[in-house]
DSSP file (Angstrom, degrees, kcal/mol; ACC not computed):
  #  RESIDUE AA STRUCTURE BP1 BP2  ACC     N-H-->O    O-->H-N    N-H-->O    O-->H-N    TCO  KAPPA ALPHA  PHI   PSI    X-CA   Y-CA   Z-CA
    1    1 A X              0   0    0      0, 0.0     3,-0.1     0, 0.0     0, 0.0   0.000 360.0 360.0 360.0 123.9  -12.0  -10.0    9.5
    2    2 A X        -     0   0    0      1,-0.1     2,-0.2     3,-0.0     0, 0.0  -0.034 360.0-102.3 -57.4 171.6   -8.7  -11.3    9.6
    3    3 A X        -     0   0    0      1,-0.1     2,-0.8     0, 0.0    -1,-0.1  -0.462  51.6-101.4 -74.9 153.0   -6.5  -10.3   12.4
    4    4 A X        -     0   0    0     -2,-0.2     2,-0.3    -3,-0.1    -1,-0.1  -0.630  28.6-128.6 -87.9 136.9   -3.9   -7.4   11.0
    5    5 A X        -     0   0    0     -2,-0.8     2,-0.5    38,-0.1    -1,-0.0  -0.449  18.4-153.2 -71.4 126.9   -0.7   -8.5   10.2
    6    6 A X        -     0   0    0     -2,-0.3     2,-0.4   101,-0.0    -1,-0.1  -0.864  21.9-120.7-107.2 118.9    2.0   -6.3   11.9
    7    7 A X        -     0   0    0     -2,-0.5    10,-0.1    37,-0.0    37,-0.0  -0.494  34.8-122.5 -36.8 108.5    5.6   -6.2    9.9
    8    8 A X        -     0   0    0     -2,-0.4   100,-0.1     1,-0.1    99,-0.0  -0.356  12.2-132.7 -64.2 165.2    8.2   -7.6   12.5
    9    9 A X  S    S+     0   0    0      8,-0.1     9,-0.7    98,-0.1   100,-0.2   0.533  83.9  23.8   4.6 -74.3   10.7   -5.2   13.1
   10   10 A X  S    S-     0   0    0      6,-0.3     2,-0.3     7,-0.1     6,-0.2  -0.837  84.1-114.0-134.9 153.4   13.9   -7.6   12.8
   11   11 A X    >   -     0   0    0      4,-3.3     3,-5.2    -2,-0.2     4,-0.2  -0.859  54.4 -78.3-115.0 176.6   14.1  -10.9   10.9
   12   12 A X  T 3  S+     0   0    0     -2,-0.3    -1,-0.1     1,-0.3    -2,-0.0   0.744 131.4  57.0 -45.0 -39.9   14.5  -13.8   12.5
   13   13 A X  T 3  S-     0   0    0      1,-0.2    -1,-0.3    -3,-0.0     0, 0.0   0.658 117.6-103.0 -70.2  -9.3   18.9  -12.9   12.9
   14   14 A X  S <  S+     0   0    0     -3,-5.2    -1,-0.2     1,-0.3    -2,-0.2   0.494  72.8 150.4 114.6 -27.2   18.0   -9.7   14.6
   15   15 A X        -     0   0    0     -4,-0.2    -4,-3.3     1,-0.1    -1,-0.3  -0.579  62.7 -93.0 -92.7 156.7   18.6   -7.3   11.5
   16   16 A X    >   -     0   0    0     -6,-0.2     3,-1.6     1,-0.1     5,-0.4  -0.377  39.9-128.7 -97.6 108.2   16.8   -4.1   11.0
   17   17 A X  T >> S+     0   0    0      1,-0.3     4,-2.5     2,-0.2     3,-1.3   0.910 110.0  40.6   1.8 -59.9   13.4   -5.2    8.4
   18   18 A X  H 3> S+     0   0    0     -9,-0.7     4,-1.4     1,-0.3    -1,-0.3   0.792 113.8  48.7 -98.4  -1.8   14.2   -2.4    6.1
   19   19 A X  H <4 S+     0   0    0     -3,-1.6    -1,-0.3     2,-0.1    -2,-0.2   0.116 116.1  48.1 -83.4  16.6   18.2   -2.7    6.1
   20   20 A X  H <4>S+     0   0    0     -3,-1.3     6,-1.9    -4,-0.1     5,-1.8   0.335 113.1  42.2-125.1 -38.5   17.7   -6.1    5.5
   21   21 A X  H ><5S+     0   0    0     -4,-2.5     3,-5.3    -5,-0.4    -2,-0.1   0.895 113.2  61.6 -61.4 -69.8   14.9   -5.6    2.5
   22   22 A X  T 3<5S+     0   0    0     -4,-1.4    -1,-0.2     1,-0.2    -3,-0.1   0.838 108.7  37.9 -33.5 -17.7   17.4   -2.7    1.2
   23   23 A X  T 3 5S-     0   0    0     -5,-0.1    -1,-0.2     0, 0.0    -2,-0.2   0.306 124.8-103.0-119.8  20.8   20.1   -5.0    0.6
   24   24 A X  T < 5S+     0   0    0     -3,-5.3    -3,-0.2    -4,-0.4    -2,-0.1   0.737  83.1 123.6  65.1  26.1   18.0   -7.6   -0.6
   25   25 A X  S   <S+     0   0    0     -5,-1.8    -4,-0.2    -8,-0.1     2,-0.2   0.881  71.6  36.5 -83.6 -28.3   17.9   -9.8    2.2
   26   26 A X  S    S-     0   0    0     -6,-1.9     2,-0.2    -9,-0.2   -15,-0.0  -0.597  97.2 -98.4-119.3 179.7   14.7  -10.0    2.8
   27   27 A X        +     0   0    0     -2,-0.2     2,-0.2     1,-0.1    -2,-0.1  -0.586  48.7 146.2 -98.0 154.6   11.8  -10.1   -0.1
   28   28 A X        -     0   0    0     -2,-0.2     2,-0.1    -7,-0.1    12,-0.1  -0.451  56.4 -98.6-141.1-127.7    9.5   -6.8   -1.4
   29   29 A X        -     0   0    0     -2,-0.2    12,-3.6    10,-0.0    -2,-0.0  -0.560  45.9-144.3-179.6  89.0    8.2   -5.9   -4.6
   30   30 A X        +     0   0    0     10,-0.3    11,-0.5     1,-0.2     3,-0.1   0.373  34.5 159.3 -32.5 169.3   10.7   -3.5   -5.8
   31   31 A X  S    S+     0   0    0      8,-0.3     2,-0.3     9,-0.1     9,-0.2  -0.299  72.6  21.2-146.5 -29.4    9.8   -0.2   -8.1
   32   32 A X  E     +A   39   0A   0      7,-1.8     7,-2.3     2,-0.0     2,-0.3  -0.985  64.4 157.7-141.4 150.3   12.7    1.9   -7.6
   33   33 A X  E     +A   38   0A   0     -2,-0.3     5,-0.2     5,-0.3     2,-0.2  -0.916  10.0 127.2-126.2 144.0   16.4    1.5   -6.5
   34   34 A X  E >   -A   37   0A   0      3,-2.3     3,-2.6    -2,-0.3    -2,-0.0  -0.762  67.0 -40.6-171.4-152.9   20.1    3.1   -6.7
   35   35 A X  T 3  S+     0   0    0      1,-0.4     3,-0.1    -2,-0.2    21,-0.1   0.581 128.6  20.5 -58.1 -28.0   22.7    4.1   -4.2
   36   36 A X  T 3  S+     0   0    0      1,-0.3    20,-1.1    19,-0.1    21,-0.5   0.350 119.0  20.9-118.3  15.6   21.2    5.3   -1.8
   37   37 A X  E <   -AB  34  55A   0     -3,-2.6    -3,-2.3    18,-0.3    -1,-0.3  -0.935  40.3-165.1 179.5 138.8   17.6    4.3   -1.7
   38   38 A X  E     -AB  33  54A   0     16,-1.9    16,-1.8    -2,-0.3     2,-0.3  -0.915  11.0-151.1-133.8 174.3   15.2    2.0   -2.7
   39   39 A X  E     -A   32   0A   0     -7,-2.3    -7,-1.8    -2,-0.2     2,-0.3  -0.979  18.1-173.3-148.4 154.7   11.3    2.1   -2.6
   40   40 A X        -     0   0    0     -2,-0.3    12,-1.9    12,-0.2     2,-0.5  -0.942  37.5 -86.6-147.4 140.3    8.8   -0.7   -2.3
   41   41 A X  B     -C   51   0B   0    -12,-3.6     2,-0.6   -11,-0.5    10,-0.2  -0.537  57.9-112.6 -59.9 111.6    5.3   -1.9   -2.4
   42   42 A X        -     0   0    0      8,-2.6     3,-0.4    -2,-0.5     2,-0.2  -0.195  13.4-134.5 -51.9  94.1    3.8   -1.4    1.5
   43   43 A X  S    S+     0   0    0     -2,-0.6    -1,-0.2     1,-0.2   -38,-0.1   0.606 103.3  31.8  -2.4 -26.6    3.2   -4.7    3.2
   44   44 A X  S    S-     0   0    0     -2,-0.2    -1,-0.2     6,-0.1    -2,-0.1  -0.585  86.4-154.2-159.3  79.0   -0.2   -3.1    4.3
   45   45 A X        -     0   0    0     -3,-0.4     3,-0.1     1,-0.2    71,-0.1  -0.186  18.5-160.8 -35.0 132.2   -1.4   -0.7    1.8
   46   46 A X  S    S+     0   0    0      1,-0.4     2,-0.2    71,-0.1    -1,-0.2   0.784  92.6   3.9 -74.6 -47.2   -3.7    2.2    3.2
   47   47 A X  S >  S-     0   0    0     -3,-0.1     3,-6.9    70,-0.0    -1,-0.4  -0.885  96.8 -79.4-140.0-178.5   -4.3    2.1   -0.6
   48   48 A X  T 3  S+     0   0    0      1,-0.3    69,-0.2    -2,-0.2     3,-0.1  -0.183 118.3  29.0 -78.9 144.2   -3.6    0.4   -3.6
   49   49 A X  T 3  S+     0   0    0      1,-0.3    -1,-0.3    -2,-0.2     2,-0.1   0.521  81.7 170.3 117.3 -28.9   -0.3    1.6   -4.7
   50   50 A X    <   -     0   0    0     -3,-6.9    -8,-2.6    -8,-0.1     2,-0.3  -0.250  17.5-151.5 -34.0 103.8    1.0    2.4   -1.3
   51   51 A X  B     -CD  41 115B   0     64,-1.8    64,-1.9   -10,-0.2   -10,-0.2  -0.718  21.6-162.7-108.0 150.6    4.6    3.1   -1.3
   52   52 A X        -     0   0    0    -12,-1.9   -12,-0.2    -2,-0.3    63,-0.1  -0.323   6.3-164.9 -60.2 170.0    7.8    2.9    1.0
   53   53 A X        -     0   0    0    -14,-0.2    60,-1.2    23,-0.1     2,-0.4  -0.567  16.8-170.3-146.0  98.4   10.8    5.1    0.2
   54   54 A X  E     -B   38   0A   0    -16,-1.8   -16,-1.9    58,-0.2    58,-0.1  -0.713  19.7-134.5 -87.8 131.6   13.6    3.4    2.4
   55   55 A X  E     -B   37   0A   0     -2,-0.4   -18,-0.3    56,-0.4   -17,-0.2  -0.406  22.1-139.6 -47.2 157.5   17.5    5.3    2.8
   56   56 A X  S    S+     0   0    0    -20,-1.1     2,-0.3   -21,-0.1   -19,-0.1   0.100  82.5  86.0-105.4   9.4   19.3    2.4    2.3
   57   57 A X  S    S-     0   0    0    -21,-0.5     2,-0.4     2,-0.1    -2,-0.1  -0.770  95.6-108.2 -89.6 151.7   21.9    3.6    5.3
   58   58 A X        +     0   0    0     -2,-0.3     2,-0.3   -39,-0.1    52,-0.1  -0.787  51.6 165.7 -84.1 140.7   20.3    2.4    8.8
   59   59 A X        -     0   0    0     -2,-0.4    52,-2.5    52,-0.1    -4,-0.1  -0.703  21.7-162.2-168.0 126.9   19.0    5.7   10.5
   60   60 A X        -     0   0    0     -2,-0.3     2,-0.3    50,-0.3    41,-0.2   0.610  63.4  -0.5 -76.2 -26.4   16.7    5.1   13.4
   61   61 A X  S >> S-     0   0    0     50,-0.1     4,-0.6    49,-0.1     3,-0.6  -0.909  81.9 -82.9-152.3 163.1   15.2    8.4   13.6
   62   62 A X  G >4 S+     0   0    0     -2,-0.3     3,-1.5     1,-0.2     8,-0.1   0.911 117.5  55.5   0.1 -86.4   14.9   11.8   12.4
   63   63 A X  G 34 S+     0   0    0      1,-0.2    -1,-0.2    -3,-0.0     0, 0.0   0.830 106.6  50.7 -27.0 -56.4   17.9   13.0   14.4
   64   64 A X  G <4 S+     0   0    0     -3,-0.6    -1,-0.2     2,-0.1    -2,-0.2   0.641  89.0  89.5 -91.5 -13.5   20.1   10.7   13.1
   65   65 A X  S << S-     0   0    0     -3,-1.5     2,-0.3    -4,-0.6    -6,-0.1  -0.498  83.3-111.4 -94.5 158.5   19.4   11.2    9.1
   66   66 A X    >>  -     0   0    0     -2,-0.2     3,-2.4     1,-0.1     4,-1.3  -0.699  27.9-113.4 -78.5 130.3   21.7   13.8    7.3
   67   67 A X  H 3> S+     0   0    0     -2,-0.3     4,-2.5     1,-0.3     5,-0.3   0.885 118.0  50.0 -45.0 -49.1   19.6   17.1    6.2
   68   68 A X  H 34 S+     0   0    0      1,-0.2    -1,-0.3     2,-0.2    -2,-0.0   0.170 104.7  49.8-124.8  56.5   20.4   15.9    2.6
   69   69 A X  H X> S+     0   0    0     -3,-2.4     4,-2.2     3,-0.1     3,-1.2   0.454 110.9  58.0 -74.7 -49.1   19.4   12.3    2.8
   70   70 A X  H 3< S+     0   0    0     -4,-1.3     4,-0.3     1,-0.3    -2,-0.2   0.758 115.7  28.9 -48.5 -40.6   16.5   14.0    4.1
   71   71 A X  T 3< S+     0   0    0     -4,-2.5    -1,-0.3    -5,-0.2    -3,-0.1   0.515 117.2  53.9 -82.4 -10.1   15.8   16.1    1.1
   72   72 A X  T <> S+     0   0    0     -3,-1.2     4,-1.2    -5,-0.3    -2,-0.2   0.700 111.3  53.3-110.4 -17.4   17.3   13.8   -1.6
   73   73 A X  H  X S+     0   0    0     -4,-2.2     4,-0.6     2,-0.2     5,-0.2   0.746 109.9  45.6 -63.2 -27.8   14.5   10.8    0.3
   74   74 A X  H  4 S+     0   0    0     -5,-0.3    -2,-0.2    -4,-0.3    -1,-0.2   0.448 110.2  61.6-103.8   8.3   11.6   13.5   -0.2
   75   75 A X  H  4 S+     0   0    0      2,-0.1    -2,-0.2     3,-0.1    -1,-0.2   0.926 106.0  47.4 -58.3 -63.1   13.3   13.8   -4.2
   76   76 A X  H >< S+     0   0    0     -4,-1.2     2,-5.5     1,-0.3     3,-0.7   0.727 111.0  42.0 -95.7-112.8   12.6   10.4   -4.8
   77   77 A X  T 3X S+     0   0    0     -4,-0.6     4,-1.0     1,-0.3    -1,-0.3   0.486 109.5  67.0 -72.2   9.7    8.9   10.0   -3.6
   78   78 A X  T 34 S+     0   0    0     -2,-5.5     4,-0.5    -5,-0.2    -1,-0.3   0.817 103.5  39.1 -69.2 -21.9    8.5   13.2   -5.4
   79   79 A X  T <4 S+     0   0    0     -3,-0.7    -2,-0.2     2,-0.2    -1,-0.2   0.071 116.4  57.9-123.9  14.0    9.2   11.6   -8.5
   80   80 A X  T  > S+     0   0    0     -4,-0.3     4,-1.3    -5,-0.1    -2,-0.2   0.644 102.3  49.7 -99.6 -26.9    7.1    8.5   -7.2
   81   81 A X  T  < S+     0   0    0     -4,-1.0    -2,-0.2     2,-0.2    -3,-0.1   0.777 108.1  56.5 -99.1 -33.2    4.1   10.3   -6.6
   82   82 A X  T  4 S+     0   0    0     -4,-0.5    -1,-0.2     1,-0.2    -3,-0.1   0.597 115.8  45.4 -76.6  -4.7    4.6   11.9  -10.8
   83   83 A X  T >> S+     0   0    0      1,-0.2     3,-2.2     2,-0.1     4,-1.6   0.816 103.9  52.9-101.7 -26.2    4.6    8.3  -11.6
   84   84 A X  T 3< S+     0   0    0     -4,-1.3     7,-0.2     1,-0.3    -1,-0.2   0.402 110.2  53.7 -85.3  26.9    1.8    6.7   -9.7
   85   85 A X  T 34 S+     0   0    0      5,-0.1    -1,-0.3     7,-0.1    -2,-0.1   0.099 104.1  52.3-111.9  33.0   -0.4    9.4  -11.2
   86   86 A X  T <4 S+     0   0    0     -3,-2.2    -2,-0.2     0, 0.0    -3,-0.1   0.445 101.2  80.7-105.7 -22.7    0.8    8.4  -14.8
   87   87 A X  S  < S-     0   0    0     -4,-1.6     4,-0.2     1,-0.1    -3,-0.0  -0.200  95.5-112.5 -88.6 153.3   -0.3    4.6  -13.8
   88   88 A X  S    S+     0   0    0      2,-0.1    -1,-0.1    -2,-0.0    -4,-0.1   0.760  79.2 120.9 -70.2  -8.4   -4.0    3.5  -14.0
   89   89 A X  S    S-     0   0    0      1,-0.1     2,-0.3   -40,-0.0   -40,-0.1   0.346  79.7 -83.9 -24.6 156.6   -4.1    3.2  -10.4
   90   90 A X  S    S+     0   0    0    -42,-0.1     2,-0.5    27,-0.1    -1,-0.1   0.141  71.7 134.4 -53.8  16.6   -6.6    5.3   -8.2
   91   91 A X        +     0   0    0     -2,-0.3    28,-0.3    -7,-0.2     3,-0.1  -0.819  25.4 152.0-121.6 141.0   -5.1    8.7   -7.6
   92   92 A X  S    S+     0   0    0     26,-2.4     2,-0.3    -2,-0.5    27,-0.2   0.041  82.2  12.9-119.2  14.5   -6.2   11.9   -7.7
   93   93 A X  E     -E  118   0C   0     25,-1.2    25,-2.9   -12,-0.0     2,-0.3  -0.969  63.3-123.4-175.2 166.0   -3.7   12.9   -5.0
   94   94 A X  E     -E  117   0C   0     -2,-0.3    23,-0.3    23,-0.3     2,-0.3  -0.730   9.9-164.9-105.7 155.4   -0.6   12.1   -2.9
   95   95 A X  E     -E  116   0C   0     21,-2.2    21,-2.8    -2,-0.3     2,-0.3  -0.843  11.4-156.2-125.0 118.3    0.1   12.0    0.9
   96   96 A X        -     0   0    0     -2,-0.3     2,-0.3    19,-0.2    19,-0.2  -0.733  17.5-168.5 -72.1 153.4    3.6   11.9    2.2
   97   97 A X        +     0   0    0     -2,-0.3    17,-2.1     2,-0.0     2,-0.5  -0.953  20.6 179.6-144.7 129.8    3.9   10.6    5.0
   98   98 A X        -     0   0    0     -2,-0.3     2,-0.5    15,-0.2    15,-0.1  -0.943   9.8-164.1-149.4 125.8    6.7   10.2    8.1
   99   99 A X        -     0   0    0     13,-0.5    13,-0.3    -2,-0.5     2,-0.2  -0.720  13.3-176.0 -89.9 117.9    6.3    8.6   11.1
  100  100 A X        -     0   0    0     -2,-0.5     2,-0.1     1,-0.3     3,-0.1  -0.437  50.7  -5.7-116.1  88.8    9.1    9.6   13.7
  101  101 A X  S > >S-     0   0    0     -2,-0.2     3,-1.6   -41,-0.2     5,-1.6  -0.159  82.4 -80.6  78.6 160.7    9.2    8.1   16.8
  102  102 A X  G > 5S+     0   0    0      1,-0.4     3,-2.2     2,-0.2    -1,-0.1   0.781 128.0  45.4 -50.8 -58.1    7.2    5.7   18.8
  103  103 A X  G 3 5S+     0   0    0      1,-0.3    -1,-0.4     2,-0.1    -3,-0.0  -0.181 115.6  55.9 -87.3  27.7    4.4    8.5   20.2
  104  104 A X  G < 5S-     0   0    0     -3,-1.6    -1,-0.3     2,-0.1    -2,-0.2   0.235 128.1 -96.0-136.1 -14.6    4.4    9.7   16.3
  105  105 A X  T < 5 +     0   0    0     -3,-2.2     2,-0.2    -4,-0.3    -3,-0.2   0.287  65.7 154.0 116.4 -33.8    3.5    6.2   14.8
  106  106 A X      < -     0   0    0     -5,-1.6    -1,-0.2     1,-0.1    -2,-0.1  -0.323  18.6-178.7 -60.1 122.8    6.7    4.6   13.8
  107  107 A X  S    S+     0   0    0     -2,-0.2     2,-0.3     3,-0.1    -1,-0.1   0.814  71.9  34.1 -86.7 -40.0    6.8    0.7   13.7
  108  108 A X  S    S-     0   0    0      2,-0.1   -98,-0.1     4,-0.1     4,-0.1  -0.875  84.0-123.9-118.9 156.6   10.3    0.1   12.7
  109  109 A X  S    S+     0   0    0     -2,-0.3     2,-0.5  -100,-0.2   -50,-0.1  -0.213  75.9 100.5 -98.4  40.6   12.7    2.0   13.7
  110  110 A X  S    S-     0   0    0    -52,-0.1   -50,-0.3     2,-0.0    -2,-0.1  -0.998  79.6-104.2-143.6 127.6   14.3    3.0   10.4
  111  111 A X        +     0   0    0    -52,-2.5   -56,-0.4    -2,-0.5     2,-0.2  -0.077  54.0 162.7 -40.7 141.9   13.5    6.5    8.7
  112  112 A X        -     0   0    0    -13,-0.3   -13,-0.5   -58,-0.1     2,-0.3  -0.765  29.9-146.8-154.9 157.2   11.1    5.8    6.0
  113  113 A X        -     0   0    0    -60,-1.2     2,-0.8    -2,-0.2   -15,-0.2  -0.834  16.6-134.9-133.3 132.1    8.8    8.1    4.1
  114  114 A X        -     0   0    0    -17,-2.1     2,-1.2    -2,-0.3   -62,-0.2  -0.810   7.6-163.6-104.9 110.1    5.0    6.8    2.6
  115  115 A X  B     -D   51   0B   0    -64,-1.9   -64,-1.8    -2,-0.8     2,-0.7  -0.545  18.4-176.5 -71.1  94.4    4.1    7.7   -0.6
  116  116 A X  E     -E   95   0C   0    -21,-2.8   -21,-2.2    -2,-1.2     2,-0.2  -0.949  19.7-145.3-122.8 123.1    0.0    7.1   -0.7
  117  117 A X  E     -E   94   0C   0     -2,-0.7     2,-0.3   -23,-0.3   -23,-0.3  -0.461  28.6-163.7 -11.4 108.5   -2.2    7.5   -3.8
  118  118 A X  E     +E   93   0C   0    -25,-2.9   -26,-2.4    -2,-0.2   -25,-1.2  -0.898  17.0 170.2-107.8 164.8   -6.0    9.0   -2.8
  119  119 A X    >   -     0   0    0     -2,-0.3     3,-1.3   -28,-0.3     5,-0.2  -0.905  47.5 -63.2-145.7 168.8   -8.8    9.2   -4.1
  120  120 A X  T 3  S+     0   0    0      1,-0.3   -28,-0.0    -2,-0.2     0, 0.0  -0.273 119.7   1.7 -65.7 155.1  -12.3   10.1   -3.2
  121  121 A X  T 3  S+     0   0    0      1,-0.1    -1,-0.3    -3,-0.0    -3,-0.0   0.647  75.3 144.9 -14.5  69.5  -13.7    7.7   -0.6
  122  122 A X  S <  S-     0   0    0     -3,-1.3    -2,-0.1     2,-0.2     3,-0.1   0.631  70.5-117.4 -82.0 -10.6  -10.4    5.3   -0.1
  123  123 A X  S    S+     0   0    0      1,-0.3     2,-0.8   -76,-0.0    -3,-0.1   0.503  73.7 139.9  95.9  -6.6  -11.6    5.1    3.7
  124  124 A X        +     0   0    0     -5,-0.2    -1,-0.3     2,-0.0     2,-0.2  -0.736  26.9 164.7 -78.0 102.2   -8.1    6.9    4.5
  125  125 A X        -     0   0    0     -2,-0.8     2,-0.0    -3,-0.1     0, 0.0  -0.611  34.4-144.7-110.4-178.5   -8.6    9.7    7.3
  126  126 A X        -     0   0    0     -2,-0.2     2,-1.0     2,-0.1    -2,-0.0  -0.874  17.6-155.8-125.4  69.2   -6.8   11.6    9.5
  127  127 A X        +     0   0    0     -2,-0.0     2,-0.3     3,-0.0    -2,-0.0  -0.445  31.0 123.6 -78.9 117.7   -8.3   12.2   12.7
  128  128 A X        -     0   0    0     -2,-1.0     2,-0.5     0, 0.0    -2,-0.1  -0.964  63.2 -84.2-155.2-175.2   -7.4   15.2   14.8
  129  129 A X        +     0   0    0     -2,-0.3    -2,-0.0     1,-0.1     0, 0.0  -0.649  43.2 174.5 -96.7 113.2   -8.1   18.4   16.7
  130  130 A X        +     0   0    0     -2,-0.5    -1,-0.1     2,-0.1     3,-0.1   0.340  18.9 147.4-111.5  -4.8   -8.1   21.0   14.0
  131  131 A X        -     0   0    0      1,-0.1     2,-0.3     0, 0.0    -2,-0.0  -0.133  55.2-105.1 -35.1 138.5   -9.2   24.0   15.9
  132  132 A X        -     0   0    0      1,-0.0     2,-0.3     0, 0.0    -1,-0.1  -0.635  39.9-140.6 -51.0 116.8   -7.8   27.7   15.0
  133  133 A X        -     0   0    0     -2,-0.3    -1,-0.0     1,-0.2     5,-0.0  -0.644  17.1-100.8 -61.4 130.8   -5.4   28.5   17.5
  134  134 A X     >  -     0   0    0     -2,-0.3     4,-2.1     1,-0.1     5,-0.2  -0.073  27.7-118.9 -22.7 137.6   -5.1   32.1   19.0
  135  135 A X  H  > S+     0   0    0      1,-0.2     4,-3.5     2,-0.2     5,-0.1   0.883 112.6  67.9 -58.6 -37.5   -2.4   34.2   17.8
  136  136 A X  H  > S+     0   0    0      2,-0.2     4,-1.0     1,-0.2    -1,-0.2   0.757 104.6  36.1  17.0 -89.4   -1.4   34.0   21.2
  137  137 A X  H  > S+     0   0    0      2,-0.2     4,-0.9     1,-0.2    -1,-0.2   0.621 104.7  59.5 -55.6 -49.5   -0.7   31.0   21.1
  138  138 A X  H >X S+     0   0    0     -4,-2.1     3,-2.3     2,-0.2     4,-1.8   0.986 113.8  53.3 -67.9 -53.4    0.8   30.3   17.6
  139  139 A X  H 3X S+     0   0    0     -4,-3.5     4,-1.1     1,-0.3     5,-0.4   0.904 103.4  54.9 -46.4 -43.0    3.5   33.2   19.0
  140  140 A X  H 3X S+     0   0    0     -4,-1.0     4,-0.7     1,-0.2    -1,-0.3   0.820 112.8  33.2 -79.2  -8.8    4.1   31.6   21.7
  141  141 A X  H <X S+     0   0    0     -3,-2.3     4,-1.6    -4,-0.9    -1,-0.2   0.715 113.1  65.5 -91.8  -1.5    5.2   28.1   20.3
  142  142 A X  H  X S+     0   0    0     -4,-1.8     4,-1.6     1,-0.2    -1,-0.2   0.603 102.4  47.5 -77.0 -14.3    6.7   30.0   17.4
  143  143 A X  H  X S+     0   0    0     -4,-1.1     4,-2.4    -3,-0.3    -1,-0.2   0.653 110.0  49.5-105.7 -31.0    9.2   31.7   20.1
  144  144 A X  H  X S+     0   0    0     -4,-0.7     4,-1.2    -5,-0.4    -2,-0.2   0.885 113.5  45.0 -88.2 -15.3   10.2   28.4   21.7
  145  145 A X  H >X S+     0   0    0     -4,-1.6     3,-5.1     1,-0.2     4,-0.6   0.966 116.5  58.0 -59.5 -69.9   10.9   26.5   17.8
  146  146 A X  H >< S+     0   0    0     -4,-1.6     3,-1.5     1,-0.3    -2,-0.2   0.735 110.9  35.7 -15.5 -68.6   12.6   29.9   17.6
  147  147 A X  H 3< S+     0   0    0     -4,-2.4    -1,-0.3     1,-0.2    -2,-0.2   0.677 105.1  59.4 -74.6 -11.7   14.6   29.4   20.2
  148  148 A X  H <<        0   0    0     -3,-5.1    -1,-0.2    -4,-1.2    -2,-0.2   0.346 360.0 360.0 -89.8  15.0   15.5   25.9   20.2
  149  149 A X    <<        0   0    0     -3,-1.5    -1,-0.2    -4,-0.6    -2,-0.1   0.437 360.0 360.0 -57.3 360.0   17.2   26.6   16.4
């Protein structure tokens, strides 16, 4: 099995992968653009159909994107996910998906939100600890969100 190919980062000059794809420096496979965003075929599909949805502003992290970039990013794969289920692709569902920080997943360090296609047995899980929590419990992290608001 080949080895998996990891997206660098940076191209070779140093600049940020996906500010450099947004502005057409670097190559993708295109499906949607305009001012403020573009969205792209994923370099490493979980499935076929897998999409990016890059800001075209650099923002590293969560923190740093504006509440409505944040909402006007999760507009546009909203209206990616009503097209790949017009296409003859595979899906019988969506995942969004956003990686923020390192211990979260994120490979590059520039917000970007994944639009994936499922269908029954695409080999795509999610493994975690799914136990029912105590009420207890849920209060008490519900009081520290609470508090850090």
């Amino acid at each position: 099995m080949a080895e998996l190919e990891r997206l660098p980062a940076t191209t070779d000059g140093g600049e940020c992968i996906f500010c450099a794809i947004a502005t057409g420096r670097a190559p993708a496979a295109f499906v949607h653009e305009d001012d403020d965003f573009v969205a792209v075929a994923d370099l490493r599909p979980v499935t076929t159909g897998h999409l990016l949805v890059l800001p075209r502003a650099h923002h590293a992290d969560l923190a740093s994107l504006p509440a409505e970039t944040g909402g006007r990013l999760f507009a546009v794969a909203h209206t990616l996910a009503a097209a790949l289920r017009r296409t003859d692709l595979p899906c019988e569902g969506i995942n969004l998906y956003l990686a923020d920080g390192k211990a979260a997943g994120q490979e590059i360090p520039h917000v970007h939100l994944h639009v994936i296609p499922r269908h029954a047995d695409d080999g795509f899980v999610m493994n975690a600890d799914w136990r029912v929590r105590s009420r207890e419990e849920l209060a008490e992290v519900a009081a520290k969100v609470k508090a850090a608001l």
